[in-house]
SEKE-817271 format. One record per residue (C-alpha): residue in three letters; x, y, z. Coordinates in steps of 0.02 Angstrom, whole numbers, plus 50000, padded with zeros to 5 digits. Each point is the difference from the previous one (the first is absolute). Layout:
! SEKE-817271
ALAXYZ ...
//
This chain:
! SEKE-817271
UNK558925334254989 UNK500644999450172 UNK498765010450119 UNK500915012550100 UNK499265005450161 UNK498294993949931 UNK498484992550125 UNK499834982449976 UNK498205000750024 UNK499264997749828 UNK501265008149913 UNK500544997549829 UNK501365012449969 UNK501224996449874 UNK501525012350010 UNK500285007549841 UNK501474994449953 UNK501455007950094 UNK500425000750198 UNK501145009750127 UNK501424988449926 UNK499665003749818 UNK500675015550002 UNK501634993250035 UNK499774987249891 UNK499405006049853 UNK498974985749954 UNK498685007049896 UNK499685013149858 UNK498375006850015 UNK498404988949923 UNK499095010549927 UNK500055010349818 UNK498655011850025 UNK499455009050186 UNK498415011750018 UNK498725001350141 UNK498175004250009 UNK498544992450057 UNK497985001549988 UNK499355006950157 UNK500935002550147 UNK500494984050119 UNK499295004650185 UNK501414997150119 UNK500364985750081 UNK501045008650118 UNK498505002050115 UNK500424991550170 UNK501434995549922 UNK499144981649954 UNK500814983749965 UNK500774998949826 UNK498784992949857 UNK500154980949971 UNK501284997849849 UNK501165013550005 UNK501754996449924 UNK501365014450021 UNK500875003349876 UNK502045001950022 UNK500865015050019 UNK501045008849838 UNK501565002650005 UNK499655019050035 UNK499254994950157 UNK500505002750195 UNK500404985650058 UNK499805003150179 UNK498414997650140 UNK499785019150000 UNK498555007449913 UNK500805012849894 UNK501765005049974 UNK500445017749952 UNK501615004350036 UNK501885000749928 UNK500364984450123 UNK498704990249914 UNK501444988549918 UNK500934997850147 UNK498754994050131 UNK500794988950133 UNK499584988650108 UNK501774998650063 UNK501255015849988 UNK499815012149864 UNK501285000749882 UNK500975014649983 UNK499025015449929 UNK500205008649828 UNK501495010149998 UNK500825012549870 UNK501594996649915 UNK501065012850041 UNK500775000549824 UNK498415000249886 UNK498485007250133 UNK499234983449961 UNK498854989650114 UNK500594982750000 UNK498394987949983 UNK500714985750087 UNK500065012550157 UNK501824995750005 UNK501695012649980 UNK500524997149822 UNK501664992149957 UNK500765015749943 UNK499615008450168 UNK500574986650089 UNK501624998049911 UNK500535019549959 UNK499405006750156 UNK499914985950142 UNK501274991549988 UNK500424981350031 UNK498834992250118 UNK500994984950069 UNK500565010050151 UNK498124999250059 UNK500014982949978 UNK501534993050061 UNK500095011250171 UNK499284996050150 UNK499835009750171 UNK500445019449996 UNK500954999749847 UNK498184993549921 UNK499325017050065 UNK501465008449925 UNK500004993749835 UNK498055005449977 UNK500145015650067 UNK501435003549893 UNK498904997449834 UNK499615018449923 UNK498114997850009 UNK498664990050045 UNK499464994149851 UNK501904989949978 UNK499004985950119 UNK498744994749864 UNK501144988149920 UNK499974990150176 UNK498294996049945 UNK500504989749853 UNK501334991450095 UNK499754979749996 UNK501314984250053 UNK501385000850127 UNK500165021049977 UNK498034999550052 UNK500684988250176 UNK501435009250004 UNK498905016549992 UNK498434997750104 UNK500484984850113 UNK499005005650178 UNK501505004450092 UNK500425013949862 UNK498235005750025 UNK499905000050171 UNK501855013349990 UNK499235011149858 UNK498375001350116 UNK500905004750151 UNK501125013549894 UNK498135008449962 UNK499544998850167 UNK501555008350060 UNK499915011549866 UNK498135004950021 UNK500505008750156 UNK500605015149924 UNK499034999049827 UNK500155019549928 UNK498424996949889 UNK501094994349832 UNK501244987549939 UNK501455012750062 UNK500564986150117 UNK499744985749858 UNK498504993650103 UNK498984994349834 UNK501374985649947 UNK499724992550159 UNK498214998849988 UNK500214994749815 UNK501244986650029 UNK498584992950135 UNK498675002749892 UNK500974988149868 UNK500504988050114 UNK498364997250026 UNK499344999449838 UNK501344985049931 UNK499804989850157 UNK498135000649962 UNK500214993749816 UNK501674989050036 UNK499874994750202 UNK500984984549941 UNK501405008649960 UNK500165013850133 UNK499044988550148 UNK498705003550122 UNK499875017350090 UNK499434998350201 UNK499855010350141 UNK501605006549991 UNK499685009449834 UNK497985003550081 UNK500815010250148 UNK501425008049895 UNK498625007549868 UNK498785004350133 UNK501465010750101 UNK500365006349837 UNK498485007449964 UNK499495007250168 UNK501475008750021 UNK499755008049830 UNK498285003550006 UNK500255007450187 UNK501375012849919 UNK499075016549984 UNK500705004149815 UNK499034984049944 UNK498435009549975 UNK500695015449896 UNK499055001049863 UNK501165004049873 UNK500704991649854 UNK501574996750110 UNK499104989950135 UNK498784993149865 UNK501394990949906 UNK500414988950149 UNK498474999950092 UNK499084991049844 UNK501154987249993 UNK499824997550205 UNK498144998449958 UNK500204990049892 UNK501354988250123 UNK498635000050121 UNK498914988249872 UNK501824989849985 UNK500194995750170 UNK498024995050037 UNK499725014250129 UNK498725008649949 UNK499085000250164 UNK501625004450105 UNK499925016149885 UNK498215004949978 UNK500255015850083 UNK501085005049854 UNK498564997149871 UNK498995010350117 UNK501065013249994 UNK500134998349799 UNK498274999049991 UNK499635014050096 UNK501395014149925 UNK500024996049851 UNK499195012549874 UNK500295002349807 UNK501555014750035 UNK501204986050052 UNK501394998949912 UNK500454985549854 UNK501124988450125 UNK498805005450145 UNK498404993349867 UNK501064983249966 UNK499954996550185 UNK498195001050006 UNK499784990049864 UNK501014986950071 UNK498864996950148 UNK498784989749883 UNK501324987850016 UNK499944999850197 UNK498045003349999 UNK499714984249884 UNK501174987250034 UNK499645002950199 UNK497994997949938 UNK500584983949919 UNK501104992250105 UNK499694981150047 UNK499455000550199 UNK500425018350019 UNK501824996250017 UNK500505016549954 UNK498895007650128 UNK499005010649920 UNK498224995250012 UNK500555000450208 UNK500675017749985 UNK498335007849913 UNK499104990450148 UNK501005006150132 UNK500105018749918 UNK498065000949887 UNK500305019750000 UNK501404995549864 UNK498064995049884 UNK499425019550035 UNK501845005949948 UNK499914990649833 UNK498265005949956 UNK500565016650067 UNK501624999649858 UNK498604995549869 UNK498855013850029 UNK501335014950039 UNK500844993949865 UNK498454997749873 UNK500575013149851 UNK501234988549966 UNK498964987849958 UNK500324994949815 UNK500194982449961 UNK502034999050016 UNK500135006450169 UNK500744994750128 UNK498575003750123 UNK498964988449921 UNK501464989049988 UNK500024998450191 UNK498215004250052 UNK499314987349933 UNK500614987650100 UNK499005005750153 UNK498724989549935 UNK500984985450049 UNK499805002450188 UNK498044995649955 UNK501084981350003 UNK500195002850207 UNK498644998450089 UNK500235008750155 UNK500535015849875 UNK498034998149875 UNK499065009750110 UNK501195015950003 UNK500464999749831 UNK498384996649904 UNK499645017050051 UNK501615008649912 UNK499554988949845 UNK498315005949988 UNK500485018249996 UNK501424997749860 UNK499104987049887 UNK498865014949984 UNK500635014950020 UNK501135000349829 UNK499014994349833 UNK500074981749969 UNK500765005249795 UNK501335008149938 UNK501655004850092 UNK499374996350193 UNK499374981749950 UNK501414990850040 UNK499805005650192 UNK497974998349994 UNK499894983449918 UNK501504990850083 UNK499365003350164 UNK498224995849961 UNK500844983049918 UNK500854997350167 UNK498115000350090 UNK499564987749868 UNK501484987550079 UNK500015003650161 UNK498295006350054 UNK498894990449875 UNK498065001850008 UNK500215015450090 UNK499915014449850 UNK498545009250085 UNK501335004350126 UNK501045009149880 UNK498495005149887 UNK500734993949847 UNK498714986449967 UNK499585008349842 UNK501825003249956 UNK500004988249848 UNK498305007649933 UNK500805017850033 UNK501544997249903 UNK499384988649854 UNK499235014849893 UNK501335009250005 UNK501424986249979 UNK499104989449874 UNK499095011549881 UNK499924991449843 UNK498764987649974 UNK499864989749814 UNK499114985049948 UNK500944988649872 UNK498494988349982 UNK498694991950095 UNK501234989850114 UNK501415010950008 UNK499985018050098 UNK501765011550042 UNK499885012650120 UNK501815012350006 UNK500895011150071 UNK500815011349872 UNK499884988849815 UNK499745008649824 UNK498494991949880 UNK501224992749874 UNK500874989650178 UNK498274995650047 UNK499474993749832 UNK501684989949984 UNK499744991350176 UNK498344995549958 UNK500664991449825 UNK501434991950072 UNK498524991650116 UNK499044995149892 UNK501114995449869 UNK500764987550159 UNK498354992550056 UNK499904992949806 UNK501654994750015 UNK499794993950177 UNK498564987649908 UNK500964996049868 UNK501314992050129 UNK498914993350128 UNK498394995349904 UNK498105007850027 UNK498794989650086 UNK499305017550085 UNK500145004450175 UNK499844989950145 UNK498494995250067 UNK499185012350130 UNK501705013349957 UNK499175015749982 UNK501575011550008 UNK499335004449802 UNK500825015350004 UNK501535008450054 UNK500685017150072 UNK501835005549977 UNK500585012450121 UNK501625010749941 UNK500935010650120 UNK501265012149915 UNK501544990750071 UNK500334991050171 UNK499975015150106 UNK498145002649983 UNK499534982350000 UNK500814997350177 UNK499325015050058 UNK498254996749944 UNK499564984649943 UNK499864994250188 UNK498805012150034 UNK498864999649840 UNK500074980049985 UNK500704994250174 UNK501284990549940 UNK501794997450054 UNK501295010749906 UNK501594992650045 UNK500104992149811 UNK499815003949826 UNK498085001349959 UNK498684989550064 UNK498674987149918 UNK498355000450087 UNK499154985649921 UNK498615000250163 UNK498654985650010 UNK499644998049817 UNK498484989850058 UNK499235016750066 UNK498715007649882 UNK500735019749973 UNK501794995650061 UNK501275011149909 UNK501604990949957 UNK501465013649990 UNK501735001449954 UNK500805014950123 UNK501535007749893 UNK501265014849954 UNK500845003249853 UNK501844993750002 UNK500505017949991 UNK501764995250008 UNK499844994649810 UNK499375016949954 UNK499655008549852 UNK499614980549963 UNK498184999350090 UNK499784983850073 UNK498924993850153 UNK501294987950119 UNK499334981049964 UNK498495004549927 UNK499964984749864 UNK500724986550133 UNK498575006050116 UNK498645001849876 UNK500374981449972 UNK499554995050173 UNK498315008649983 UNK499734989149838 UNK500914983150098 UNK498755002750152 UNK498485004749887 UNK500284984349880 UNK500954988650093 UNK500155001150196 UNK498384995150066 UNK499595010350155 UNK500845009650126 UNK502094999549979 UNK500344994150172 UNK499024984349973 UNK500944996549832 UNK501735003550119 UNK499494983550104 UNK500904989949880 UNK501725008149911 UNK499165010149839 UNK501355014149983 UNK501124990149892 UNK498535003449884 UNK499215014750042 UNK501645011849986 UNK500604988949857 UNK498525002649894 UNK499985018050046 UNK501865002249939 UNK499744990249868 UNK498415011949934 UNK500665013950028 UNK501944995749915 UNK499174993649864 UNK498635011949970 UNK501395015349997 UNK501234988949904 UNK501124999750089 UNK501464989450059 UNK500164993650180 UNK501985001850017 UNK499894997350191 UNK498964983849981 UNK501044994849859 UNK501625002350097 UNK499234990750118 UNK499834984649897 UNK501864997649978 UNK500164995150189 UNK498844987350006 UNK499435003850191 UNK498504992150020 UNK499164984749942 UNK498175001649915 UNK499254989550144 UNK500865011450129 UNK499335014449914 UNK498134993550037 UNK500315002950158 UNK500495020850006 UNK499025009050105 UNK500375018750076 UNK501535001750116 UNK500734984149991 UNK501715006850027 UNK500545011750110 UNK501045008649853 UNK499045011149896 UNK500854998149826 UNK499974981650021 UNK497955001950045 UNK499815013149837 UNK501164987649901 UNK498894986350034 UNK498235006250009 UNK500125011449833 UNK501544993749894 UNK499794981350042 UNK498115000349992 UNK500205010249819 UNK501044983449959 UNK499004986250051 UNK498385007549931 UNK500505004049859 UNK500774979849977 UNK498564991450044 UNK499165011749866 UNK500904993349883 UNK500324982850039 UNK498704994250094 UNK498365009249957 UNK498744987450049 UNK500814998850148 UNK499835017050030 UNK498035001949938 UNK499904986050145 UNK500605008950118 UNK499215015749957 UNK498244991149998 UNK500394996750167 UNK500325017750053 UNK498555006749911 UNK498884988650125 UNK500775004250139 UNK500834982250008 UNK501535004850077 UNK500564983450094 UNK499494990249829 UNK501175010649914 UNK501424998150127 UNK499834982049986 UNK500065000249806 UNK501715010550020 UNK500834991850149 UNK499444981349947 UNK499274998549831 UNK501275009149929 UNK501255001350143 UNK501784999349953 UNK499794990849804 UNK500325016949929 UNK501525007650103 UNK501104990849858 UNK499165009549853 UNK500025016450100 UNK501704997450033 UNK500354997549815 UNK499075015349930 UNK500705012250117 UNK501724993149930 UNK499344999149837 UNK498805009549929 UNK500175014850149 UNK501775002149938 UNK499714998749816 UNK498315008549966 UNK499595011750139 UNK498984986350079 UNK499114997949855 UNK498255010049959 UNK498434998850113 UNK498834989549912 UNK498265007949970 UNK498554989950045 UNK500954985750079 UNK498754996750133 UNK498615007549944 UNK498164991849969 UNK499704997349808 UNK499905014349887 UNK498325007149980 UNK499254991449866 UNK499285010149857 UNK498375004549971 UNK498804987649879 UNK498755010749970 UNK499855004649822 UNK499565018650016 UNK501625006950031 UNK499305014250119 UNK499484986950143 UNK500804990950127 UNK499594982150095 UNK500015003050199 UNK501954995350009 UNK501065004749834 UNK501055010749884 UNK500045005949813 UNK501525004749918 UNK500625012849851 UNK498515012150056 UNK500475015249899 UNK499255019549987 UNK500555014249904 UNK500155018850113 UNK498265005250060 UNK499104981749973 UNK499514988350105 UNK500254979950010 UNK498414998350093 UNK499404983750095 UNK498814989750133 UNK499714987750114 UNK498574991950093 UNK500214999150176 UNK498724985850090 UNK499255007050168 UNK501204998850170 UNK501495005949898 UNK501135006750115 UNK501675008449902 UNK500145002149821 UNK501825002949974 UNK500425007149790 UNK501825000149943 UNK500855006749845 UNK501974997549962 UNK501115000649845 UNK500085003849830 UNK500395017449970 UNK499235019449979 UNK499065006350173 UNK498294993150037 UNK498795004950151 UNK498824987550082 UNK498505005250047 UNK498324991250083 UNK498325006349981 UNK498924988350112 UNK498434996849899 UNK500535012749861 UNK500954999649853 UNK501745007050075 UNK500865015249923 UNK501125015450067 UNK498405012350032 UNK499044985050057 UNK500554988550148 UNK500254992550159 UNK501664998850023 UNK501555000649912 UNK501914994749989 UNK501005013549886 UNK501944997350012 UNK501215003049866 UNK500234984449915 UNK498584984249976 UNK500424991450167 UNK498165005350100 UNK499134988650124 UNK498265004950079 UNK499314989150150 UNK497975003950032 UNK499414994150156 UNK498214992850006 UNK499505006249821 UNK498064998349941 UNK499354981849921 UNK499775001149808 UNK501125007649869 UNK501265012950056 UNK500945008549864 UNK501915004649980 UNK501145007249862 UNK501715003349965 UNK500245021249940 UNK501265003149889 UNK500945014550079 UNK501284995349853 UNK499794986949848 UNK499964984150098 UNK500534981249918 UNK500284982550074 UNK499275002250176 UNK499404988150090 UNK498425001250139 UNK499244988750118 UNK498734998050124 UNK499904988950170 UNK498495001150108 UNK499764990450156 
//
């Protein structure tokens, strides 16, 4: 998955499958059936010094629930309609039904009944221009100008229209009462729209200049320099938030950072509704000027030239603290004083006001959007430096109290959670471990690669997105800006803890699901049994084709169900098989056409070379599992180079259209099947082997051993099919039953795997319990 914001050092982090774009887009439903959280024993923080990320790390992509912005955490109304050009036009209330129209636009039966015909804005030019709009009953009969496209948009918006409608609210700002007596608001809506469709359709309408520039600027002193502009009253408030908000469409926010000083510093929680919009409308000004490429709006310059504006914005955080309550508008605003950490002239003055806020309001509950977006701004901006804001325990602070629940499914498989009930835990950990059979069952079992030690796993569930991006930076120091995170660290480190960083895809509720949690599980079980080494290393060579297309695959085909996108897909015939070798992260600059090819395409060609060319494929893989990555890009690019872009061709016409791309073969590249056992008693097993039909009626046990020679290093016992419920259990050197043991797997079904690391020499003993009458299961053993 395409890393977003992700160091390059060592890093393997996968995005879990979704990004900014794919909220837009749509393109996935979430991958997992079951979501639950809870771990062993408490992860210590990473967070300390804020240190490099671990070494194979994949993010995971955002859900479609996601923000899709750079900002930490969103909380406001505006969330939807974040801009990086004009805002559109704000939610307004039909007139006729007291309805707020979601599109932020005047409905059609306003517009018609009660505004009138529009197409004397559009066609008039000079004075009669200014005439026309301030002859329209209200304000809110502009917001159809936003939709306006074609030759009425030129006609409309061209500059020198602009440039007359600006100098009509400069002229008019001279005498401004303090309301929309003198019809003040269409001008400053028509701008405001102009704006906005020359932004999205500059073809059309053409380029503004300086003309326009010194217009808008005039415009907006003179109003701002009218005494009535500051009333704080509903009155003034319904203009003045749509002047904030023109500031942000003209790029001035530095020419005007003495009126965000002045909002900061009056505002309190009696202003009225309108008077509240405009304040909420700075975040517009505040981020965009934070953002903007080379400071061209000015802002960065301004806070230089004026840093008493920092102690005014801490100053409306603190005076303003009751209101504190996770949909405010002070935290809204406030927290982006932690992006003036990004100038340096401004770090020393404002580390100070961070300090004090980070810790003066509790890091949970309503006040932690304002604590833990500024302490994830020191993170950015002021990294390795957490003693100066004393939060270098923050992640050890918070994780008790976010991340209560701890459960073990089994030996290799922990969940730690936020807020999950036991029947969601026990489901997660079935749907797990029912996969890793599966997974096998696809990909074959020759155990894990040599010197991977990543035996176990931890699942981390948030309750939704909100608290993983306002936590799971601090507790794991990871990037947020995605949909879940796989840490897969070294796996050649003795005690490394591989972990898959999650929420629940709370959008899908009452359904409980965790957001990718089966196509990330799979990349735990593709690095641990068939990526040798670090992920960046396998990256040298072009490996995503396969490593998202076996994920997809997996985790499709493990939840049965159909890949429409991919399968769509097929019909167009895009790419060529040998292309598709080649896909590697961000190869286009268009997001849906990078998704399209790195999940949908790679679901397609792995899945055809699993069914048509399975040697081919167990080559290949052999080659991965060594770490051979230039051998295998040799066997794709020239051994089998472009012989099979025919065939490909073929079966995406043929059997993608006709038979859903046809079924993913099980064990198509896999080693052979474990033999079965020869030894006559029926109770024990040869070093490497399975028996079948093993059978126990409720309360028995189908018991069995194995001798192990000296400098055994993993003993790895697996039971699957047949049907009834039956437990696994290991006993070491004792017979093995449910009062006496080692260790145990116990999920609902037969499907149980056990992995013991450095087990004694001699005979160790096993059974199978019999939870439930038990028939026609099968159990085998591999020790290496």
């Amino acid at each position: 998955m395409h890393p977003f914001r992700i160091s390059k050092a060592n890093a393997r982090r996968l995005p879990a499958l979704g990004a900014a774009v794919f909220l837009t887009l749509g393109l996935f439903t979430a991958q997992s059936q079951a979501a639950s959280v809870g771990a062993t024993a408490p992860a210590p923080s990473q967070a300390q010094g804020y240190a490099d990320s671990a070494p194979r790390s994949i993010p995971v992509p955002k859900s479609p629930d996601a923000m899709s912005n750079g900002s930490r955490f969103r909380i406001s109304s505006q969330d939807s309609a974040e801009e990086t050009s004009p805002a559109p036009a704000p939610a307004v209330k039909s007139a006729k039904t007291g309805k707020t129209d979601k599109t932020g636009r005047l409905s059609s039966a306003l517009a018609a009944d009660e505004c009138g015909d529009l197409s004397g804005v559009i066609n008039a030019t000079g004075s009669a221009l200014v005439q026309q709009l301030k002859a329209l009953p209200q304000i809110t009969c502009t917001y159809p100008l936003f939709n306006l496209t074609g030759e009425d948009a030129r006609k409309a918006f061209r500059e020198p229209q602009m440039v007359t409608v600006a100098n009509a609210l400069r002229d008019a700002s001279a005498t401004y009462a303090g309301n929309n007596n003198a019809d003040i608001g269409q001008l400053v809506l028509f701008l405001r729209a102009g704006y906005y469709v020359q932004d999205n359709h500059a073809d059309v309408v053409g380029d503004y200049g300086t003309a326009l520039d010194t217009a808008a600027r005039g415009a907006l002193d003179a109003f701002f320099a009218a005494p009535r502009s500051k009333d704080v009253t509903d009155a003034n408030g319904e203009i003045l938030n749509e002047v904030v908000t023109l500031i942000d469409s003209t790029h001035a926010a530095g020419r005007y950072a003495g009126v965000v000083k002045w909002l900061l510093g009056s505002y309190d929680g009696t202003w009225p509704s309108q008077m509240n919009l405009s304040m909420q409308h700075v975040e517009w000004v505040v981020e965009n000027g934070f953002k903007a490429k080379n400071d061209d709006r000015g802002w960065r310059a301004a806070l230089k030239a004026d840093p008493a504006i920092l102690d005014t914005w801490a100053g409306f955080i603190t005076r303003n603290g009751a209101q504190l309550n996770r949909l405010d508008v002070v935290s809204n605003v406030g927290r982006y004083l932690g992006y003036a950490l990004d100038i340096p002239e401004l770090k020393d003055r404002v580390r100070p006001l961070l300090k004090d806020l980070i810790n003066r309001y509790p890091n949970v509950g309503p006040t932690a959007p304002i604590t833990m977006n500024l302490g994830w701004y020191t993170r950015q901006y002021d990294r390795g430096n957490c003693a100066a804001y004393a939060i270098c325990d923050l992640g050890d602070r918070v994780l008790p109290v976010i991340l209560p629940i701890q459960h073990t499914c089994n030996a290799g498989l922990k969940i730690r959670a936020q807020d999950v009930s036991p029947d969601q835990l026990a489901s997660t950990c079935t749907s797990l471990i029912n996969q890793d059979a599966y997974f096998h069952r696809v990909i074959g079992d020759k155990g894990a690669i040599p010197g991977d030690v990543n035996t176990n796993l931890e699942v981390v569930v948030f309750d939704d997105y909100t608290n993983y991006s306002l936590y799971a930076w601090a507790i794991y120091n990871i990037d947020v800006d995605n949909g879940g995170m796989y840490e897969e660290g070294n796996p050649a480190v003795p005690g490394n803890q591989a972990r898959f960083i999650a929420h629940e895809a709370h959008w899908l509720r009452p359904d409980f699901q965790i957001w990718n949690l089966n196509h990330e599980y799979t990349h735990y079980l593709d690095g641990r049994y068939n990526m040798y080494g670090d992920f960046e290393a396998g990256i040298v060579t072009p490996t995503i084709w396969w490593v998202e297309g076996i994920a997809e695959n997996i985790s499709y085909g493990y939840r049965n169900e159909r890949n429409a996108d991919a399968i769509a897909e097929a019909g167009k015939n895009t790419y060529k098989l040998s292309d598709l070798f080649d896909t590697v992260y961000g190869q286009d600059e268009d997001p849906e056409v990078n998704s399209n090819r790195v999940y949908r395409w790679g679901w397609l060609a792995v899945r055809y070379m699993l069914q048509a060319h399975p040697a081919d494929m167990e080559t290949v893989l052999n080659k991965y599992r060594t770490g051979d990555w230039n051998g295998a890009r040799t066997f794709l690019k020239q051994t089998i180079g472009t012989s099979y872009d025919a065939g490909f061709a073929t079966w995406l016409a043929t059997t993608c259209a006709t038979a859903d791309c046809g079924p993913l073969p099980e064990a198509s590249v896999v080693a052979p099947t474990t033999p079965l056992c020869t030894i006559s008693d029926p109770r024990q097993f040869d070093k490497n082997c399975r028996r079948d039909n093993l059978a126990a009626a409720t309360g028995n046990y189908s018991y069995h051993f194995v001798y192990l020679p000296a400098g055994t290093k993993q003993l790895t016992i697996t039971s699957s099919g047949g049907t009834g419920n039956a437990d696994l259990y290991y006993g070491g050197g004792s017979w093995a039953t449910t009062g006496s043991y080692q260790s145990k797997s116990t999920n609902a079904g037969n499907n149980e795997t056990l992995t013991i690391d450095n087990p004694p020499s001699g005979w160790v003993y096993f059974s199978l319990a019999a939870a439930q009458d038990f028939s026609g299961v099968s159990l085998s053993t591999q020790s290496k």
